[in-house]
C-alpha positions in Angstrom: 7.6 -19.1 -31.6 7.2 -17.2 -28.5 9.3 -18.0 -25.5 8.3 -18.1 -22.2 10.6 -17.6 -19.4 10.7 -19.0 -15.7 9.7 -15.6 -13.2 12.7 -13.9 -11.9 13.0 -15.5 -7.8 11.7 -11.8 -6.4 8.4 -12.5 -8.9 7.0 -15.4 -7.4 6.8 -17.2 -4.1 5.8 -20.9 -3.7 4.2 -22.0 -0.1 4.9 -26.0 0.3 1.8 -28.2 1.1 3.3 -31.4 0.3 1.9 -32.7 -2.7 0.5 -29.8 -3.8 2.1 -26.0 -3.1 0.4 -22.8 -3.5 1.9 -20.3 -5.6 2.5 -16.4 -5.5 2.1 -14.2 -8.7 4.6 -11.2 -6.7 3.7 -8.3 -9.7 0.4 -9.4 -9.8 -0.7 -10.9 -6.6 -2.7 -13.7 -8.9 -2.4 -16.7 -6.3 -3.3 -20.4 -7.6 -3.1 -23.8 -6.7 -0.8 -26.1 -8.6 1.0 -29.5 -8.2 4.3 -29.9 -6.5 6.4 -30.9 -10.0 5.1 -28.0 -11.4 5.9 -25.6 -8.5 9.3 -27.1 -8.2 9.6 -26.9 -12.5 8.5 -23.2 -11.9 11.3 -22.7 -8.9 13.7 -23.6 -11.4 14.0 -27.4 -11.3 14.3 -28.9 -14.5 12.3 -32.3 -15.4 14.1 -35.4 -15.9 11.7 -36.9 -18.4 11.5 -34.6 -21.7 7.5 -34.7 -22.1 7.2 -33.9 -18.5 9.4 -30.9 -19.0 7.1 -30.1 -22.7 3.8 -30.5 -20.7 4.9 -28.2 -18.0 6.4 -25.6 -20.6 2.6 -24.9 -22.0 1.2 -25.0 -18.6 3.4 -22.0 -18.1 2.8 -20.4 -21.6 -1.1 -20.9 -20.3 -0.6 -18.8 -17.6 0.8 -16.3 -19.5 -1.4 -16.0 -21.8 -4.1 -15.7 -18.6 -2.1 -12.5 -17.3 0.1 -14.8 -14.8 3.3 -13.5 -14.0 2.7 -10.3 -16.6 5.1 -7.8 -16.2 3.7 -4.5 -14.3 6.9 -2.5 -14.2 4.6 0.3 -15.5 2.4 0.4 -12.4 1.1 3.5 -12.2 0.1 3.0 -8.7 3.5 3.4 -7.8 3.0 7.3 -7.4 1.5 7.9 -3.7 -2.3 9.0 -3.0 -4.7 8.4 -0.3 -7.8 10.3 0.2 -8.4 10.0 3.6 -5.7 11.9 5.5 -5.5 11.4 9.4 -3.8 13.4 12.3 -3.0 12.4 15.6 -3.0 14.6 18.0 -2.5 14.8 22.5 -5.3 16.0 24.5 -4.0 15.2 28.0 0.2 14.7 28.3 -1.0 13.0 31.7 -1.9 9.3 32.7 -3.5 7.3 35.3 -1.4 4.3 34.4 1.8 3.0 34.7 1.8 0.4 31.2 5.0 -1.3 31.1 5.7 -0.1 27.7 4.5 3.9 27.9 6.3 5.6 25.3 6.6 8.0 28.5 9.1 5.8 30.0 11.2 5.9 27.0 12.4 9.4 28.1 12.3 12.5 25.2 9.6 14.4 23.8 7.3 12.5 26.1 8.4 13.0 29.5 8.0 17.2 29.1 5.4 17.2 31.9 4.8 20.9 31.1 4.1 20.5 27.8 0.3 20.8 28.6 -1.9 20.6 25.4 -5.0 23.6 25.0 -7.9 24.3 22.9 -6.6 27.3 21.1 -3.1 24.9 20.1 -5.3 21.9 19.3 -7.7 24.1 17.1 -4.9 25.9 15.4 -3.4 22.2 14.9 -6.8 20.8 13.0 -7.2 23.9 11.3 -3.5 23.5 9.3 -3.8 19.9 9.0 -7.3 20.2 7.0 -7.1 23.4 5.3 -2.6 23.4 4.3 -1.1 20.4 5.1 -4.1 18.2 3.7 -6.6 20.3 1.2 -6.3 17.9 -1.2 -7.9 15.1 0.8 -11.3 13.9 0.7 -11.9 13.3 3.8 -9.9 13.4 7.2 -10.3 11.5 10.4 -8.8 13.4 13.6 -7.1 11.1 15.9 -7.1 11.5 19.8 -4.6 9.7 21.1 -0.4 9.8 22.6 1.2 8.9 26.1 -1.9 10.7 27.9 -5.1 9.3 28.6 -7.3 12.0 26.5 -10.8 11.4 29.0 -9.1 12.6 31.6 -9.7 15.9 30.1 -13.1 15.6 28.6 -14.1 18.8 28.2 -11.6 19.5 26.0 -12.3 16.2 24.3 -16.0 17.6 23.5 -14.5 20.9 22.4 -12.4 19.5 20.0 -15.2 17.5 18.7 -17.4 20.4 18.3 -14.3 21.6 16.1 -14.2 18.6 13.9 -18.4 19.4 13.1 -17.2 23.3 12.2 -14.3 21.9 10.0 -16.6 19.3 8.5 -19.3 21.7 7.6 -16.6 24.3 6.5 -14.7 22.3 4.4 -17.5 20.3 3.1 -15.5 16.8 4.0 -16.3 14.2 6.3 -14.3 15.0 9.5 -14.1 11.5 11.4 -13.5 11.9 15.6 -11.7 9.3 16.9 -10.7 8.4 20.7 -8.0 6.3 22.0 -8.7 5.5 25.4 -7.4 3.0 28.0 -11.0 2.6 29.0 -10.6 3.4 33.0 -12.5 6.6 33.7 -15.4 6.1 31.6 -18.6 7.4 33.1 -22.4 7.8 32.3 -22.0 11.1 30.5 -18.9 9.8 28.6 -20.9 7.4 27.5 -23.9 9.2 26.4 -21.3 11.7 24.7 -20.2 8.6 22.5 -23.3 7.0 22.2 -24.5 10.2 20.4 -21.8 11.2 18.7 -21.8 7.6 17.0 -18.1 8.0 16.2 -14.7 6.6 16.9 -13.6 4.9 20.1 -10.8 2.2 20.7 -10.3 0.9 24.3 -6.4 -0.7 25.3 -6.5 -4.1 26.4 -3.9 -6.5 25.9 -5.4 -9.7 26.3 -6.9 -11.7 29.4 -6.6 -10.8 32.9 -3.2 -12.1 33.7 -1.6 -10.6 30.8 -3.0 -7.3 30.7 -3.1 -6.7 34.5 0.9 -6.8 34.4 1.3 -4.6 31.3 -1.1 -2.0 32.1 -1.8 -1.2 35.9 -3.0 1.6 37.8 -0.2 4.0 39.1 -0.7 1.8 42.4 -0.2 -1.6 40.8 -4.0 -3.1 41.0 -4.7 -4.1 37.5 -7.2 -2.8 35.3 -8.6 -5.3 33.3 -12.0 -6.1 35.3 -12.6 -2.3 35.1 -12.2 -2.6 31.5 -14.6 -5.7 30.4 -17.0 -3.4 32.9 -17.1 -0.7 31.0 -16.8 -2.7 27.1 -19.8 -5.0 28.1 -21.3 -1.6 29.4 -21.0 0.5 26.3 -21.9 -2.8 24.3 -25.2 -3.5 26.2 -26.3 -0.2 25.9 -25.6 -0.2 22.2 -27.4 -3.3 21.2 -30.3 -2.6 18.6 -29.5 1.1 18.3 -26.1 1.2 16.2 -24.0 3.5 18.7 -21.2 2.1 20.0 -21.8 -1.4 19.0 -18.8 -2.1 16.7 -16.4 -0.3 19.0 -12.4 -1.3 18.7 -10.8 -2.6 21.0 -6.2 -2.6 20.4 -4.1 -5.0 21.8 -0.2 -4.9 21.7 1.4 -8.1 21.7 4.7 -8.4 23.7 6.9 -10.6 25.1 4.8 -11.7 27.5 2.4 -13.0 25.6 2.0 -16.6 24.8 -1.3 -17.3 23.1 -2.6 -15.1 20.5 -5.7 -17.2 19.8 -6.5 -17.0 23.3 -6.2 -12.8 23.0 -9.2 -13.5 19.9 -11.2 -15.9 22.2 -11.4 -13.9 25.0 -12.7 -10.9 23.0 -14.9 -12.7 21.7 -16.4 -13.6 25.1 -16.5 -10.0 25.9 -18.4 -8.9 22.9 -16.0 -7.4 21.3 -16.9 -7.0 17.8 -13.5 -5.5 15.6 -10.2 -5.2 17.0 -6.2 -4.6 16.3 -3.8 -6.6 16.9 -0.2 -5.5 16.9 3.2 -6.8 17.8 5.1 -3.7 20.4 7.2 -1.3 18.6 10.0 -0.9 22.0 13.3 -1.2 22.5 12.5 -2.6 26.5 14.5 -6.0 26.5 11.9 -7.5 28.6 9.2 -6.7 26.1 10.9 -6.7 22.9 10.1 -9.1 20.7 14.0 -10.5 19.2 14.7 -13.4 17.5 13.9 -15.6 19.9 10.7 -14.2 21.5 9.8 -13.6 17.6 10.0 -17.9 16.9 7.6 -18.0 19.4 5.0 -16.1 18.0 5.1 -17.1 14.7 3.9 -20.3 16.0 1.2 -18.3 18.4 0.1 -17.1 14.9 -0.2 -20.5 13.0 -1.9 -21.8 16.2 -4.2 -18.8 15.3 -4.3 -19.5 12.0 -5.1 -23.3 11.8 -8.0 -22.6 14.8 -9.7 -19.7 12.6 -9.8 -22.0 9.8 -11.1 -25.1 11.4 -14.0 -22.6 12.6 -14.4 -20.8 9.2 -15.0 -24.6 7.9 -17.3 -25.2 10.4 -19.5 -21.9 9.2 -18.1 -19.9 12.6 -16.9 -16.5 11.7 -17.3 -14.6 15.7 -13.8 -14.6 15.9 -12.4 -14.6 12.1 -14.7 -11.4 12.2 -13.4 -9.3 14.9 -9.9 -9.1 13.3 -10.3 -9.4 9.5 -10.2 -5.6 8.9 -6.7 -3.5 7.1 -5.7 -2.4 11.0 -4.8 -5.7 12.4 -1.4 -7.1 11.9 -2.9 -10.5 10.2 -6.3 -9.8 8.9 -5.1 -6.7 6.4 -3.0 -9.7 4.8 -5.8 -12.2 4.8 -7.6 -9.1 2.7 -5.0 -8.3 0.8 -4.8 -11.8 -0.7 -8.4 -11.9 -1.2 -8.6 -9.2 -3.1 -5.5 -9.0 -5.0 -4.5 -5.8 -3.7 -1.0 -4.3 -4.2 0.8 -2.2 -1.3 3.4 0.3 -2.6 4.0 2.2 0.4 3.5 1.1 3.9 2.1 3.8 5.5 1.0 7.6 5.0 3.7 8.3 7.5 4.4 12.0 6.2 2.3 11.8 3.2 -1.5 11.4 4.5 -0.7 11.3 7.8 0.4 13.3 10.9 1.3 13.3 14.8 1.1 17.0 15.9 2.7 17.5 19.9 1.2 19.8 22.2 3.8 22.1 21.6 3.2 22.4 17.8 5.9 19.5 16.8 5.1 17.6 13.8 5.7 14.3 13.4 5.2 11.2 10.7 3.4 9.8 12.9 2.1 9.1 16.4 4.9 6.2 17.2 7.8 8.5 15.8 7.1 11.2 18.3 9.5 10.9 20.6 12.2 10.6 18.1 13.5 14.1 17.2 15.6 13.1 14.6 12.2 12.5 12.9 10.4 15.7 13.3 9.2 17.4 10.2 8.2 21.3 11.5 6.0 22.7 13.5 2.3 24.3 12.8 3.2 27.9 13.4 6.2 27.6 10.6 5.5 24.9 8.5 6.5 21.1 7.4 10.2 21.2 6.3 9.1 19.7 2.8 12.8 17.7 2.4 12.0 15.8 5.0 9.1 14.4 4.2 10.3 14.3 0.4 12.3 11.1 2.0 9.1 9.4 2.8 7.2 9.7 -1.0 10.9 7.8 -2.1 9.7 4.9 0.3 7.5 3.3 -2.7 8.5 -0.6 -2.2 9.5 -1.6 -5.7 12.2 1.1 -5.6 13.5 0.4 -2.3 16.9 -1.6 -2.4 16.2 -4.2 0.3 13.0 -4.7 -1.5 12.9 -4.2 -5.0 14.0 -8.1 -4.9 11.2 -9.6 -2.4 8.8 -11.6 -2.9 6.3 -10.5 0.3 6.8 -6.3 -0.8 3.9 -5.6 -2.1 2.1 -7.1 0.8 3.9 -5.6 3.6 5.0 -2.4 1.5 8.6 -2.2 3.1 8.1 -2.0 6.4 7.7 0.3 9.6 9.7 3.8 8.8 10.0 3.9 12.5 10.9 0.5 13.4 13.2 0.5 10.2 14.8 4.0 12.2 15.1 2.6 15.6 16.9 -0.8 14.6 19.1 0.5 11.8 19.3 4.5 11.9 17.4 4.8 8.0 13.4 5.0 7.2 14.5 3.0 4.1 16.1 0.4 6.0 13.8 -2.5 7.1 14.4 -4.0 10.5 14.8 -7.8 9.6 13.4 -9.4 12.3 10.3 -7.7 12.0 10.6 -8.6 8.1 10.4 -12.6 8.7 7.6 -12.5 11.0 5.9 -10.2 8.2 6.2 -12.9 5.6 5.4 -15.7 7.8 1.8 -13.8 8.4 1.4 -13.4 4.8 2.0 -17.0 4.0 -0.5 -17.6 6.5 -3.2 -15.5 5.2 -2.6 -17.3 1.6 -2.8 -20.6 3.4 -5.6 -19.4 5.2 -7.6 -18.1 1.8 -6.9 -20.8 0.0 -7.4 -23.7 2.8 -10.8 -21.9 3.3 -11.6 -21.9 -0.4 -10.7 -25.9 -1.0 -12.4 -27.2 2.0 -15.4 -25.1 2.1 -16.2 -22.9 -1.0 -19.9 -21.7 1.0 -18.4 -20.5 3.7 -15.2 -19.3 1.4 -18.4 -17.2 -0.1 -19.0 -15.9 3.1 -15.7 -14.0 4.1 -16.0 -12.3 0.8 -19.5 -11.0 1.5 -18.4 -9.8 5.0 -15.0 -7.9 3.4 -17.2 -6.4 1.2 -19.8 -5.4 3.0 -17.3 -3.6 5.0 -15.6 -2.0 2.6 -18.7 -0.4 1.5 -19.6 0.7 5.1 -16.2 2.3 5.5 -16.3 4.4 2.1 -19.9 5.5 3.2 -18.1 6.6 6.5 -15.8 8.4 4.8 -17.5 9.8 2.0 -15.6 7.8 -0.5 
């Protein structure tokens, strides 16, 4: 007779809901509903009463017979691909801001006011990134973005498009142009330039006036928030029935300042806003940081969040569920995750499938690592120093030693590289505060799921449809 054995604590996680709990399949991410004796008999707790203790035995030899708690070892996912490979790279090392929490400010790489970026630099950068570092991608999306505000040169913005359409064509790849932009100096033929190209464009705004204004102000101090929503509901009006612009990002970094992250989602919504990111800051500032403390608080702004979204999901109102269910913000990737039973082995493609390139040739993991030298691969003229990104394919989650054990790792993947590096010198070394506000969003998004599910299977329905739906749009985007 076959035995079936409890799940090892780092294989399965059990959220509380009083009489009943919600339980995590880690190796599998297989989540199900179950009773609270049998979540507690499945912790470990053994029944007083025999029978109960029979009874719950071949409720677990069901589930493994149903794949629950199966052993995946094995995974062949474990080895790292991506087919979209992306590259970040400066077109202006200038700004007409003063945020609070410029990576300029942080002193480095970043305050080299004559490290000017060109054409001829930026071409040479695309052309390595597409046809050495990543030929074996499938497709590639080019990234404008750094300390600088790219628009304020762009002319060299449209050159550098014009580059992507060569590369595209050349390589026989979808090339995807993409602009970060702090959304200030927007103007009719920026506009038109976007609203043609039909491509990529994500504005800064942090939130309602009274936060953003004090985060990111003009050089002078006036805030920029009201010429912001000007130019969103601009772009947005002008979009409406003729696909453009319409579903244009909008990122948010969350701080210490912040207090209400359902309010950030409310008031996009207000202004139209159809997809955005939201992000908790990546700074060592100790008025912006989010520590211990400050990090309490917005685990709470988050099941504030999360209770509201679900009380309007019920209620068949998606707006704001909508605008940040999608793999780039910090709690709707999760919420997807758990949907779909998807497995994370690596966090990011940090040095793998993705670059930062500097003005000066620089390589980087990524765009937050730049200013951290310690960090820096190569540069394009001589080439990625291949042990030093070797360290980043030995990231995979499962193999990691203050992961292997963890029951959230295949959700979050083990963590920022660069926040792991800033807080405790070691890519492979997770910064822990960031860690337990990672698994408190993750038992969120289960809750949420499977809250959603229970009280309203329709609109449960619906949330699938929309994932789905955009799923399909993306790999159409990117030729997948």
């Amino acid at each position: 007779m076959t035995t079936y054995s409890l799940p090892m604590s780092g294989n399965i996680h059990i959220i509380d809901r009083g009489t009943s709990c919600i339980v995590l399949d880690v190796n599998n991410n297989i989540i199900f509903r179950t009773d609270s004796g049998f979540g507690a008999y499945l912790k470990g707790s053994k029944p007083e009463d025999s029978r109960c203790g029979n009874l719950f035995g071949s409720r677990l030899e069901a589930l493994y017979q149903n794949g629950v708690f199966k052993d995946n070892a094995n995974d062949s996912s474990t080895a790292y691909y991506n087919p979209v490979y992306k590259l970040s790279i400066e077109a202006f090392h200038g700004c007409n801001l003063d945020c609070a929490y410029c990576y300029g400010k942080a002193g480095g790489i970043y305050q080299n006011t004559g490290m000017h970026a060109d054409f001829e630099s930026l071409k040479q950068t695309m052309d390595y990134f597409v046809y050495d570092f990543g030929s074996e991608a499938k497709s590639y999306e080019i990234n404008i973005v750094g300390a600088g505000e790219p628009l304020l040169n762009f002319s060299l913005v449209k050159k550098l498009k014009e580059h992507c359409k060569k590369l595209q064509e050349q390589a026989g790849k979808p090339v995807i142009f993409w602009v970060f932009t702090n959304g200030t100096v927007f103007n009719d033929d920026i506009i038109d330039f976007f609203m043609n190209e039909k491509q990529g464009l994500t504005i800064s705004l942090d939130g309602p006036p009274e936060i953003h204004d004090a985060l990111r102000p003009f050089c002078n101090g006036q805030g920029t928030h009201a010429t912001i929503a000007q130019w969103i509901r601009k772009i947005l009006e002008r979009s409406k029935g003729r696909g453009g612009l319409e579903n244009l990002w909008v990122s948010t970094v969350v701080t210490a300042k912040h207090t209400s992250i359902k309010d950030i989602v409310m008031h996009l919504r207000e202004l139209g806003v159809r997809n955005a990111q939201i992000r908790p800051i990546k700074t060592l500032n100790p008025g912006l940081t989010l520590s211990q403390e400050r990090m309490e608080s917005l685990k709470f702004q988050y099941e504030e969040l999360n209770g509201y979204l679900i009380g309007q999901a019920v209620n068949g109102d998606m707006e704001e569920l909508k605008i940040i269910l999608n793999d780039r913000d910090f709690w709707g990737r999760h919420v997807i995750r758990a949907l779909g039973g998807y497995k994370i082995h690596y966090r990011c493609g940090a040095a793998k499938s993705k670059l930062c390139v500097l003005a000066n040739g620089d390589i980087y993991p990524c765009d937050i690592s730049a200013d951290i030298y310690e960090l820096r691969l190569g540069n394009v003229k001589d080439g990625i120093d291949r042990e030093k990104t070797r360290a980043f394919y030995t990231q995979e989650v499962s193999r990691k030693a203050a992961c292997q054990d963890c029951w959230c790792r295949y959700y979050c993947g083990g963590g920022c590289y660069v926040s792991a590096y800033v807080h405790n010198g070691d890519i492979g070394s997770p910064d822990k505060v960031k860690c337990e506000l990672v698994k408190k969003l993750v038992e969120l998004a289960i809750v949420f799921v499977h809250e959603l599910q229970i009280r309203s299977p329709d609109n449960f329905a619906r949330v699938c449809r929309y994932i789905e739906v955009q799923e399909k749009v993306m790999k159409r985007i990117y030729g997948l």
